[in-house]
N, C-alpha and C positions, 0 to 999 in steps of 0.2 A: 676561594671558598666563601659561603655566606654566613657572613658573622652571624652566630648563637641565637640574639638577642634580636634578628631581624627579624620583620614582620611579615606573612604572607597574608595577601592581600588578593582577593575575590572580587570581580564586581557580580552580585548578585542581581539576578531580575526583583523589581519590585513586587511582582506578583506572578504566582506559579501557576499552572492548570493542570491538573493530578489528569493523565493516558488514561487512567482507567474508569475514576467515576465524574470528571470532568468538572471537580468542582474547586474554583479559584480560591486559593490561599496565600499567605506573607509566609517569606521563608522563615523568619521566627517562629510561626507557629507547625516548623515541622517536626515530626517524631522521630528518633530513634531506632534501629532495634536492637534489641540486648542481644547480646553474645554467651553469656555464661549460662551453661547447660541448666540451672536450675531455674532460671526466668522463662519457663513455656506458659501457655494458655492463655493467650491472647484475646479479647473480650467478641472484638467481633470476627475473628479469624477462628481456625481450628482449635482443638486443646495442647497441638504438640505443635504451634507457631509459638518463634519466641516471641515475646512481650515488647508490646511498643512503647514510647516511652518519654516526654519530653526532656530533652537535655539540661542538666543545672551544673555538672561540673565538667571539663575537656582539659584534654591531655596537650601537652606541646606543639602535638601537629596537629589542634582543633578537630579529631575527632572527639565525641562523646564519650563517656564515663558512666557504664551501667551499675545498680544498687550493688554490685557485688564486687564491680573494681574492675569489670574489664570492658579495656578497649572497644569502641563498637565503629561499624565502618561500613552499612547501609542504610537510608535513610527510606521513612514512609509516608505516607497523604497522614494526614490530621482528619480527613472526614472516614476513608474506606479503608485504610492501615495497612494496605498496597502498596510493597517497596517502590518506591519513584527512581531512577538514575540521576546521579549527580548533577550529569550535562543539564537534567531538565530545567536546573537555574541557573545556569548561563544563559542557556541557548534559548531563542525564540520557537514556540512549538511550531510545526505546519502541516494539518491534520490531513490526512487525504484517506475516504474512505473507497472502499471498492465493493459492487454490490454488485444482483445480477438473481437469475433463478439458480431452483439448481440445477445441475450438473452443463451450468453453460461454461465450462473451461476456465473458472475464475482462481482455482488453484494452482492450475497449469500457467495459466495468463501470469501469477502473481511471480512463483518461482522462477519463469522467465524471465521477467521483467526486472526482478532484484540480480539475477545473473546475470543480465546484460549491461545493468548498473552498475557494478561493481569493477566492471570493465571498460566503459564507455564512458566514465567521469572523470577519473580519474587519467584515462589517456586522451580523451577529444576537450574534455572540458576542464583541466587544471581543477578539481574538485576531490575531496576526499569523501568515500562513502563506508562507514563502517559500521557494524552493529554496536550500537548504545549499550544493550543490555541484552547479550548471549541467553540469558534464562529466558527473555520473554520472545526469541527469534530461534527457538530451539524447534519447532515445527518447521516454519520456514526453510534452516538452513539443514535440515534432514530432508525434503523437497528438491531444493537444488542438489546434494548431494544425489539423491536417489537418481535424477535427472541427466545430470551433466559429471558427475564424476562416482559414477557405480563402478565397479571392481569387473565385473564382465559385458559390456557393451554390447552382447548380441542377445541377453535376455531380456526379454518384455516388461514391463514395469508400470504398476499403474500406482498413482497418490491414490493415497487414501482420501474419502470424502469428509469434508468439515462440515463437525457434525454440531449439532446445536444444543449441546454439552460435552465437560470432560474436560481434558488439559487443556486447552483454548479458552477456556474460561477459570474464572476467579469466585468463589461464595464467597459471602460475607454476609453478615449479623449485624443488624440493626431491630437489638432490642428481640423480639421475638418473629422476626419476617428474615427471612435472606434472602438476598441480592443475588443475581446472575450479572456478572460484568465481564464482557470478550477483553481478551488477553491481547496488546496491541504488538504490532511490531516496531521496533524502537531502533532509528537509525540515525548517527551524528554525520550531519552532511559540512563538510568545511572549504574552504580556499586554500589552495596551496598553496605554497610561498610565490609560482610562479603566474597565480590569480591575479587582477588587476584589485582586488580586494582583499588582498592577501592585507595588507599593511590595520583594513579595518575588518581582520576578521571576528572578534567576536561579538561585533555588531550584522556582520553578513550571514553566519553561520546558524543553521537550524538544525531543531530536533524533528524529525520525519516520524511520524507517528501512522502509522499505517492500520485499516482495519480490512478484516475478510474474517464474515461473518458468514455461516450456513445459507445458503441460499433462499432455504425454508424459514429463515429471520427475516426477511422482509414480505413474507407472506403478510396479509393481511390479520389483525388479530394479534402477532405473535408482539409488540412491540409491548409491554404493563408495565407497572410500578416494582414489579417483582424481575421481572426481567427485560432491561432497557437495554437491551444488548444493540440495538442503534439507536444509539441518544447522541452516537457519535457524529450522525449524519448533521446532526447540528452545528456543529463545532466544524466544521470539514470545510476547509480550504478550495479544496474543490473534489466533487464526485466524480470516480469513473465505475460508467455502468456498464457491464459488460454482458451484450443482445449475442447471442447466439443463433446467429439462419439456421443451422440445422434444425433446429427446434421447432424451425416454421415450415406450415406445409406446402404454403406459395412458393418459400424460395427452395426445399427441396423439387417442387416439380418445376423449378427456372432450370436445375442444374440437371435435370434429370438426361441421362442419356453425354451427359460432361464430365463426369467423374465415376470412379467405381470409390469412391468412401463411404464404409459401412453406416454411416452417417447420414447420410444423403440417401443410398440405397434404400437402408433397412428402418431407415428411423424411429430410433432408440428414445426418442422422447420426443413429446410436442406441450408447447407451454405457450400459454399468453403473457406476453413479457411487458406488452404494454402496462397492462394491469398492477404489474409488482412497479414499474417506474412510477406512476404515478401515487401507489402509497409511500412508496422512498418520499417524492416530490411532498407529498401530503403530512408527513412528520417531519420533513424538512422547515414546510410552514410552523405545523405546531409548536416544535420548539422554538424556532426565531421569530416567531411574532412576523414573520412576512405573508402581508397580502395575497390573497387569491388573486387580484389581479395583477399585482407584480411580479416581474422578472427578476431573479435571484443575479447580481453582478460576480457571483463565484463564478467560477469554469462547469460546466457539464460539460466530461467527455465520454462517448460513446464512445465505447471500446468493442469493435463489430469482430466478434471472434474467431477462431477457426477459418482463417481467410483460406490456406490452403484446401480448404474444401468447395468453394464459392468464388476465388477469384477470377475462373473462368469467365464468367459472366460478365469481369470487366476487362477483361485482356487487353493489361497493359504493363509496365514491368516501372515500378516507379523507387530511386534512390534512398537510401538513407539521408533524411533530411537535414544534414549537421553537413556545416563548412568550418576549416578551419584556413584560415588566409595562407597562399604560399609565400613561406619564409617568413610568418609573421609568429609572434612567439605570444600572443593574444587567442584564451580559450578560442572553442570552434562557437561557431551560433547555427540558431537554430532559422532554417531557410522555412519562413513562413510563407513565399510563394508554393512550395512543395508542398507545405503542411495539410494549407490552402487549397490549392487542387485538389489534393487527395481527398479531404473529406467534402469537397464539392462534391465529388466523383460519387463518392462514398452515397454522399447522401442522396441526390439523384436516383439511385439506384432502389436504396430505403425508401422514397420518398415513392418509388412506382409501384412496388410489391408491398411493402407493409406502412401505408402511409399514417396511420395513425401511433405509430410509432416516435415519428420524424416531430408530428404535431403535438406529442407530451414533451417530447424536449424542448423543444424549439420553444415552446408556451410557458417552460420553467426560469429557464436562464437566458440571458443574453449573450451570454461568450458560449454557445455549442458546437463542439467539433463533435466530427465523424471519423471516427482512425481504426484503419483495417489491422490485425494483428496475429500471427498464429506463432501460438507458443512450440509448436514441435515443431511446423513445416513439412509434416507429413501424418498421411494417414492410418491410424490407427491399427493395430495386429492383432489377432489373437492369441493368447497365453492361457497355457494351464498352470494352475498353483492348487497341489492337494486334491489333482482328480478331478478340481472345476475348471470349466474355462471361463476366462476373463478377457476384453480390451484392455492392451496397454500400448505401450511405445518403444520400442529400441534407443537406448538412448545413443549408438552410436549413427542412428539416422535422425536425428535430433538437430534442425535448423531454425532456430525462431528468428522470428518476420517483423519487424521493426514493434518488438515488446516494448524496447523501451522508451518509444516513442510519444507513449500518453505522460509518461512520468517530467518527461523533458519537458511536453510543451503544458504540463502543470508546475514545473519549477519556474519557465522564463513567465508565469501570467501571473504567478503568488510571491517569487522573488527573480526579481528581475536582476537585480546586484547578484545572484549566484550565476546566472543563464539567462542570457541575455538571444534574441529574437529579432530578424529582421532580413535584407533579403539579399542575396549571397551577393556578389560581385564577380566581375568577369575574372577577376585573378583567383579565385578561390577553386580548389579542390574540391571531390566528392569525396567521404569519407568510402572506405570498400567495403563495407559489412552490410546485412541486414535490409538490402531490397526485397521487395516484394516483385515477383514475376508470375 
C-alpha cells in the first residue's frame, strides 16, 4: 500500500498548445472549472458554462478547490476557456489536419480510417489508440457506430454532412466579437508494454489531434479573424487532402463504360479541387511565415478517394502495406516499397488526366505521397428516409480499402519512435486485410 504522506509526481510538459485556439501556454497558468452549481456564467463562454477559474487552494489528490469548496476535476485554456484533456500535458501534441471540398468523402474517409485504427494498432503495430476526450470524439464515434456497428446491416445509411456550424464547433467571447473554433478530435496514441518503446513511453507517446472541417471552410474567403476555423492547417504536422475523381469530368469520362457507380454515371457533383489545395497551401504560408518559394518539409498526403469507383483504370490488386517479421515479436512496419509504388502509380495516373493537380502538390511540399483509399469498398444505394430518397451505403457491404494507410504513413514521417518505415524482408508476412483490387 502507498504510504499516506507519499507524493505523486507528474512530469508535466513545459509548455502546452490549447486543440482548439492553438495558443501556447505554461501549465501554471491553466484554469479550472468549478463544479458547484452556483459558479455558472462564464465571461467568454455561455451564461450557463461553469466558471473558469485559476487554482489557489487543492485537495490531497491535487485536484483544485472551487470558491464554494468543491472538488473540481476538468481543466481549460487560460486564452479560449475550452476544456483541454489532462493527457494534453504529458503528451506531445501531433496535429494532423484533413481537408478537401465538399462532399469528396472526407467524413466517410475519416470514420473509416479511425475504425481501422483502432484495430490495426493495436494488433499489427504494439500501439494503443484511444479516445482522449469522449465529448470532443462524440461525432466521430456516432459515424463509425452508424457505419460498422448499426443494429440492422441491410438498411442504407448515409453520415450527415459537416456542416460549418453547430456542435462541431465551439463560440467564444472575446470582449464583444465571438469566435468560431472547430471542435478537434482528441486521441492518446501510446506503446504497449510489448512496444520497443514501451520502457520510454511517455517520451514516445502522443496526443493525435485531428481536424475535419466543412469542406466549404477552405473555400476561399471563409478563413477571418472571426472564424479561423483553419488556423489549424498551421500547426498540422502534416495535411491530408482528400481529391475526389468523381468530382472530375476527365476522370469520370476515363471510367466511363468501367463502372455502373452512380458517381461516375450520374455525376452528382463537379468541383475544381485544385483551387481549394492551393488556398489550403496559401494560409498554410500565411500562418508559418513560409515562402512562396519554398517547399513545406511536413508530409502532404493526397488522399485520392473513392478508389472503388476509379480503380479500374489502374488494374492492379496491391497489399496492405504493413509487415510484421515471422516469429518476431517486433511491431509490423510500414513496407515503403509498397507505399512507394503505389502512389507512383497513383500519381502517374493524376499526373495524365488532372495534371495540374499533381503540380500544386508537388510545388507545396517536399515529402508528397499519393495513396488511393475507399472508405466503403463499394458503390453507393439508394435509400428512402420520410418519403425522400437518399445515397447511402449498407453497412453490411462495407469494405474499406487501405483507410488507414494515410494515417500510418503520417505517424512513421512525424513519429518515427511510434511506427517505424522501411522495406519488408524476405522473412516477413503480408498482413490479410485491406488490399485494394
Amino acid at each position: 500500500m502507498q504510504p499516506r504522506n507519499s507524493e505523486i509526481k507528474i512530469n508535466l510538459r513545459s509548455r502546452v498548445i490549447c486543440p482548439h485556439c492553438w495558443e501556447s501556454f505554461s501549465p501554471e497558468d491553466t484554469l479550472w472549472v468549478a463544479t458547484h452549481p452556483e459558479l455558472v456564467g462564464d465571461p467568454r463562454l455561455t451564461s450557463d458554462s461553469q466558471r473558469r477559474f485559476l487554482a489557489s487552494r487543492f485537495n490531497v489528490e491535487g485536484n483544485a478547490i472551487d470558491t464554494r469548496g468543491m472538488p473540481c476535476q476538468d481543466l481549460a485554456c487560460p486564452r479560449c476557456h475550452l476544456i483541454v484533456p489532462r493527457c494534453l500535458f504529458e503528451l506531445a501534441p501531433l496535429f494532423v489536419s484533413i481537408a478537401g471540398t465538399p462532399s469528396c468523402g472526407k467524413s466517410y474517409f475519416l470514420a473509416a480510417m479511425t475504425w481501422k485504427l483502432r484495430q490495426t494498432l493495436p494488433r499489427d503495430f504494439d500501439l494503443s489508440y484511444s479516445d482522449a476526450d469522449p465529448q470532443s470524439n462524440l461525432i466521430l464515434n456516432a459515424y463509425e457506430e452508424q457505419q460498422f456497428l448499426a443494429a440492422n446491416q441491410d438498411d442504407v445509411v448515409k453520415l450527415r454532412k459537416t456542416e460549418e456550424q453547430g456542435d462541431a464547433y465551439d463560440q467564444v467571447q472575446y470582449g464583444g466579437q465571438v469566435v468560431s473554433y472547430p471542435r478537434p478530435f482528441l486521441f492518446a496514441l501510446r506503446p504497449t508494454p510489448r512496444h520497443p518503446s514501451a520502457e520510454n513511453s511517455r517520451r514516445a507517446a502522443r496526443l493525435l489531434c485531428l481536424y475535419d472541417n466543412a469542406g466549404e471552410s477552405f473555400l476561399p474567403g471563409k478563413d477571418t479573424v472571426v472564424n479561423p476555423v483553419t488556423r489549424h492547417l498551421g500547426q498540422s504536422d502534416a495535411v491530408l487532402f482528400c481529391f475526389d475523381p468523381t468530382q472530375d469530368p476527365r476522370f469520370r469520362n476515363a471510367c466511363a463504360g468501367k463502372t455502373e457507380d452512380y458517381q461516375i454515371a450520374k455525376a452528382p457533383v463537379t468541383a475544381r479541387q485544385e483551387t481549394v489545395l492551393h488556398e489550403i497551401t496559401n494560409r498554410i504560408r500565411q500562418h508559418t511565415g513560409l515562402k512562396q518559394t519554398d517547399q513545406r518539409k511536413e508530409p502532404l498526403i493526397v488522399v485520392v478517394t473513392k478508389a472503388d469507383a476509379w480503380w479500374s483504370l489502374l488494374n492492379e490488386s496491391i497489399p496492405a502495406p504493413w509487415r510484421r517479421a515471422l516469429g518476431d515479436n517486433h511491431p509490423a512496419t510500414i513496407d515503403l516499397e509498397i507505399v512507394k509504388h503505389t502512389s507512383d502509380r497513383v500519381r502517374q495516373l493524376l499526373n495524365a488526366i488532372t495534371p495540374e493537380l499533381v503540380a500544386a502538390a508537388e510545388g507545396f511540399s517536399r515529402h508528397t505521397w499519393f495513396v488511393p483509399v475507399s472508405a466503403t469498398g463499394c458503390s453507393p444505394e439508394q435509400g428512402v428516409q420520410n418519403g425522400a430518397p437518399f445515397w447511402g451505403i449498407r453497412p453490411k457491404d462495407i469494405r474499406p480499402m487501405w483507410c488507414e494507410v494515410p494515417m500510418l504513413l503520417a505517424l512513421a514521417i512525424a513519429s518515427p519512435s511510434l511506427v517505424k518505415a522501411g522495406i519488408a524482408r524476405s522473412t516477413e508476412v503480408e498482413a490479410d486485410e485491406g488490399q485494394l483490387a
